[in-house]
C-alpha positions as MATLAB code, in Angstrom:
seq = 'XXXXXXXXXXXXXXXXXXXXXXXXXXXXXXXXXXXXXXXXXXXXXXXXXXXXXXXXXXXXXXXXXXXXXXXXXX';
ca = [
      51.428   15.912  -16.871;
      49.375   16.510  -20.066;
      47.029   14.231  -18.893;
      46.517   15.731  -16.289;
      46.403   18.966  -17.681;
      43.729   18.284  -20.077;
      41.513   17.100  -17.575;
      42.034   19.724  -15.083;
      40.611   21.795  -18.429;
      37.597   19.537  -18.799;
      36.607   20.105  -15.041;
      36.864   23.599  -15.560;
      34.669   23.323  -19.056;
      32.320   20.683  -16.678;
      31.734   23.412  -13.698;
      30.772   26.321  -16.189;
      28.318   23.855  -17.249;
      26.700   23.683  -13.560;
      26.748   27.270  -12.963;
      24.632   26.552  -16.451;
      22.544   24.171  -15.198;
      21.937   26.084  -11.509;
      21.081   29.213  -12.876;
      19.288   27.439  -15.661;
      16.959   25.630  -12.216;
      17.138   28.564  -10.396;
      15.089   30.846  -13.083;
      12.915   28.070  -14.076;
       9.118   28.885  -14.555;
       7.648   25.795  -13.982;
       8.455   22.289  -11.739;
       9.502   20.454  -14.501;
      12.022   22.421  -16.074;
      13.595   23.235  -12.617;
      13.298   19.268  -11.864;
      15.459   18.846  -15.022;
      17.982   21.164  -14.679;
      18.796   20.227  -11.368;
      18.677   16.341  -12.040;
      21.049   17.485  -15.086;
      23.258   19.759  -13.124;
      23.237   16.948  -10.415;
      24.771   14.371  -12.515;
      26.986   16.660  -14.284;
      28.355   17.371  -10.644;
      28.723   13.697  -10.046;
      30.867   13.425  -13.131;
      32.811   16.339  -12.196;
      33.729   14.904   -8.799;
      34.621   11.851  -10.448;
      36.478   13.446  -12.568;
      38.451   15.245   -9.759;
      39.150   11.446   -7.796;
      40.842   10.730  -10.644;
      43.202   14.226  -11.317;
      44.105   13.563   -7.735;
      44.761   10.156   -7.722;
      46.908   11.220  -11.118;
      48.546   14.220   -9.181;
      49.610   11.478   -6.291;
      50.997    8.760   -8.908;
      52.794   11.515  -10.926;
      54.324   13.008   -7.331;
      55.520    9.437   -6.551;
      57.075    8.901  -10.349;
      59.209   12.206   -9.195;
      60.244   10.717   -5.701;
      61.315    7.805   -6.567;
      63.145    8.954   -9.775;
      64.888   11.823   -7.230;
      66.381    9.136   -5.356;
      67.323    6.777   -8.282;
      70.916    6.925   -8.102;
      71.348    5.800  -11.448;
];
């Protein structure tokens, strides 16, 4: 549950850092700084949602843990 936890933190920290990066692209003065930002802010979203498989995937594994411990007799 830490785990999980402290990455559920790091997503959070990870999707201030687009709304960074978008505004940073959106207020851009020239092409190349907006190309930057958004190639930037697009990878950091990849991460993110990488990031957010694997807190799932974490979330389903811990759920099944608790299952199958509920109906452990022993």
């Amino acid at each position: 549950i830490d785990r999980i936890t402290d990455q559920m933190s790091q997503v959070d920290q990870q999707i201030g850092e687009i709304r960074s990066l978008h505004e940073r692209a959106l207020v851009a003065t020239n092409e190349s700084r907006h190309k930057e930002a958004a190639l930037e802010r697009d990878d950091k979203v990849a991460a993110t949602n990488s990031m957010i498989s694997e807190i799932k995937e974490n979330l389903k594994e811990t759920a099944d843990v608790c299952k199958r411990s509920k109906h452990d007799p022993s």
